[in-house]
N, C-alpha and C positions, 0 to 999 in steps of 0.2 A: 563817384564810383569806388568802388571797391580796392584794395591793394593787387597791384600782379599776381602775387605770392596766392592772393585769397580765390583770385580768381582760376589761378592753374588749378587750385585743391577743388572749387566747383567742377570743373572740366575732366577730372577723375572719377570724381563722386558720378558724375552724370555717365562717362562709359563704363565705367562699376556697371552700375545699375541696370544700363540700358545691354548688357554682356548676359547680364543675370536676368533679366526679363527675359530675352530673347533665347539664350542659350540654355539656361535652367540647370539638368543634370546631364546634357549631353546632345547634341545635334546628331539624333539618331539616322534620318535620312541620310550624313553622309559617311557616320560612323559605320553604318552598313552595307555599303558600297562602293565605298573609296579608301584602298590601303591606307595604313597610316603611314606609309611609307613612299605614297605616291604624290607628286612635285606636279604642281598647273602654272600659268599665265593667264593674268585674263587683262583686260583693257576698261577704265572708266568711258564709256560712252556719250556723249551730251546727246540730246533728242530735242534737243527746245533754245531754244535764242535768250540769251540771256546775261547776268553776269554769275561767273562760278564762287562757290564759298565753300566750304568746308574740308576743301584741299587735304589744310593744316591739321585738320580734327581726325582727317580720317586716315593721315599715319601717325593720330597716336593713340585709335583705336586699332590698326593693326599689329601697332608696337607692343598693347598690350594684349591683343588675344596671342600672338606668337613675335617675339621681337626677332626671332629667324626671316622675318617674310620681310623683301627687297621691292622698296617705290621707286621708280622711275618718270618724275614728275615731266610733263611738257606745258602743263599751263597753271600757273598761281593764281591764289586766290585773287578775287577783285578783278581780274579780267572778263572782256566779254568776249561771248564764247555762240557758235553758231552748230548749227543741224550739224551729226556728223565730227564733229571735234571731238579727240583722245585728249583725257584732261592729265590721267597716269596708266602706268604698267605696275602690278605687284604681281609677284612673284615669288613660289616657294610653296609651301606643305599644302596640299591641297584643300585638304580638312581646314587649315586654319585662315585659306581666303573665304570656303565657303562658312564656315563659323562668323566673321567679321561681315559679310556680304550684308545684310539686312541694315546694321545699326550704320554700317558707312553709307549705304544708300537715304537710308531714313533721313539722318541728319546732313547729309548734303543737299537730297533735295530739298531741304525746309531750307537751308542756311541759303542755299541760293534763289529762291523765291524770295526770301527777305532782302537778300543783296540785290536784288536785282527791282526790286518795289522801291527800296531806299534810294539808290541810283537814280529812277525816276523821277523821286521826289527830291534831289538834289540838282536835278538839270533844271525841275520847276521855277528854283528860287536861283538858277546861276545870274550874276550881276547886281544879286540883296546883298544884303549882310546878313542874314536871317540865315541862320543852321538849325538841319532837323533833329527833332531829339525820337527816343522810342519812349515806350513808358513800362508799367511793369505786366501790360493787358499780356502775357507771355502763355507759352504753353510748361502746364508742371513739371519740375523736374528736369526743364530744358534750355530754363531763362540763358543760362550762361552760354550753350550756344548761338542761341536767337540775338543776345545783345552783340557777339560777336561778329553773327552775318548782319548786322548795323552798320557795323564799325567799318567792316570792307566792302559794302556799299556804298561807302561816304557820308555815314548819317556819324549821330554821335548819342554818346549813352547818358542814360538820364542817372537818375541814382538807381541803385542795382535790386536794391531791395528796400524794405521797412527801418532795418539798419541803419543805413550809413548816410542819409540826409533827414532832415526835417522837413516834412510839405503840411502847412496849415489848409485843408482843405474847408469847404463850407458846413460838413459834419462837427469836423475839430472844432471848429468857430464858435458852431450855435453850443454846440453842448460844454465847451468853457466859458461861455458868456460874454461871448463879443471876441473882434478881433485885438482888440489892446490886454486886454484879460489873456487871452490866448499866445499871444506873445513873450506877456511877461513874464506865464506863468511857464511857457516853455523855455528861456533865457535862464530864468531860477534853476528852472530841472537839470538842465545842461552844465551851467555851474557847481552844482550840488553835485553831479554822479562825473564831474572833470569829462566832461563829453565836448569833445571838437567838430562841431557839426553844422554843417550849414542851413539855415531859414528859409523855405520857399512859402509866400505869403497867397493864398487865391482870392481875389478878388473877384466881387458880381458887379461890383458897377462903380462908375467914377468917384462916388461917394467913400466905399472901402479904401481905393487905391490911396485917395487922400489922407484918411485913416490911418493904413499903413504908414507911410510915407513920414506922416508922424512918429515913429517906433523908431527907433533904432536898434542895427544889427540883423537889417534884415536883407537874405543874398539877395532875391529873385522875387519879383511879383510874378501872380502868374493869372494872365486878363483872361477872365475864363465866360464862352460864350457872349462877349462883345461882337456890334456889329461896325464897321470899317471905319466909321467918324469918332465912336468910340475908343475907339484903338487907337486913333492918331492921336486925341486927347489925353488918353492914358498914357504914353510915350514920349509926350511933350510935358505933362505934369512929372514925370517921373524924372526923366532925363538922366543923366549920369549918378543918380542917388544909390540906384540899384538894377540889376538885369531884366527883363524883361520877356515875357513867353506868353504866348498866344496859344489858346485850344478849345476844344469843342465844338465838336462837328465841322470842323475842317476839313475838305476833301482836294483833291488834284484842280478844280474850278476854282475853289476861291482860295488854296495856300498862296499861289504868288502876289494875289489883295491884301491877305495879311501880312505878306511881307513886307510890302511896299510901306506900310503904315510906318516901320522901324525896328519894329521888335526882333530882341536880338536872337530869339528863338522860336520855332512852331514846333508842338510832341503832339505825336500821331500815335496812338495806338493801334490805327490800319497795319502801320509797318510791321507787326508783330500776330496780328488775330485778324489778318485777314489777307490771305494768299495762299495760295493755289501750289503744290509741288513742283519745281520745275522738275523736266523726264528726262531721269538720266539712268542709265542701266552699266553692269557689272556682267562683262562679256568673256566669259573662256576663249585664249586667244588659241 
């Protein structure tokens, strides 16, 4: 993953942006009917059982539409949270809770359907060693939330973008000429531009894993669409050489089979492009 430092400056970029989509040249609706000198309260609301995320995100979307305007947090992130639960209180110019209102809604409910999918898929595998990763199947322009509401589900982040690891996929492969080619020729590159960057190698079948395994310098195989005997094979051949990660088409039925196998990781792309909003609403108190 990425640096802190890199990651706060995404997390700006992203309420930039989503300030400027939304807001544009002016939130006329409440420009023209609410003093700019008149002061509200309102209450985060939860609507739906689940775990909360976006807490953190969404006083520092507040901070930035008006750093005048006061949080009064009662439940943090990562917690689970039920019908009826007050998650904050913010308070102060009224124009600039309703201006913030959208983009804190927006991304709290996505961050906590994520937090709360991840969470399930963490109770799935509780007593493996197996941790879930996301991948980068993300929504544009939003990744750095999303990987976020991961992280406070209890999942864990894969690499964040194109950047900052190396994954030799089955495209990479063919179109370098094999997986020893494709390796070597990525080690050269790496050396040549002084790049410090980790190797994840995908494997189709026990044949590759061996393959690899031959190579040196490489972090992570990753057993891609293997069925359950396969996977234990691949795990047992691999052993302490290098990491190990299980995917494709893995769902809530068979994550805890592939856990069981050894592997020290299963990435889901579910976790990210496929959940539903949790309902949560932004209440004038």
């Amino acid at each position: 993953m990425i640096s802190e430092a890199q990651f706060q400056k995404e997390l700006q970029i992203l309420i930039a942006n989503a300030i400027r989509e939304d807001v544009g040249s002016g939130d006329y609706s409440s420009l023209a009917c609410i003093p700019a000198e008149a002061s509200g309260k309102a209450k985060l609301l939860v609507k739906e059982d689940g775990i909360i995320a976006g807490v953190d995100l969404a006083k520092m979307i507040f901070e930035y539409v008006d750093p005048n305007l006061e949080i009064e947090t009662f439940i943090e992130d990562g917690a689970a949270v039920k019908f009826g639960d007050v998650v904050f209180h913010v308070s102060g110019s009224s124009q600039s809770i309703l201006k913030a209102e959208r983009v804190v809604l927006n991304s709290m409910q996505r961050m906590s359907a994520i937090a709360t999918k991840t969470n399930s898929f963490v109770q799935l595998l509780k007593g493996t060693n197996t941790k879930i990763l996301d991948t980068r199947k993300t929504t544009p322009g939003f990744r750095a939330a999303e990987k976020w509401a991961v992280k406070i589900g209890g999942g864990e982040n894969h690499r964040f973008a194109l950047y900052d690891m190396v994954m030799l996929k089955d495209n990479h492969i063919d179109f370098a000429g094999g997986i020893t080619l494709a390796i070597a020729k990525t080690q050269a590159y790496l050396k040549e531009n002084n790049l410090d960057l980790k190797i994840i190698v995908e494997a189709r079948d026990l044949k590759e894993v061996i393959e690899i395994l031959k190579c040196e310098g490489v972090h992570r195989i990753l057993i891609d669409n293997f069925n359950y005997e396969d996977t234990r094979k691949a795990v047992v051949l691999i052993g302490t050489k290098c990491q190990t990660e299980s995917s494709g088409n893995i769902n809530e039925d068979t994550m805890r089979s592939y856990a069981e196998c050894g592997v020290d990781y299963i990435s889901s792309g579910a976790l990210t492009h496929s959940v539903y909003n949790m309902d949560l609403s932004l209440k004038a108190i």
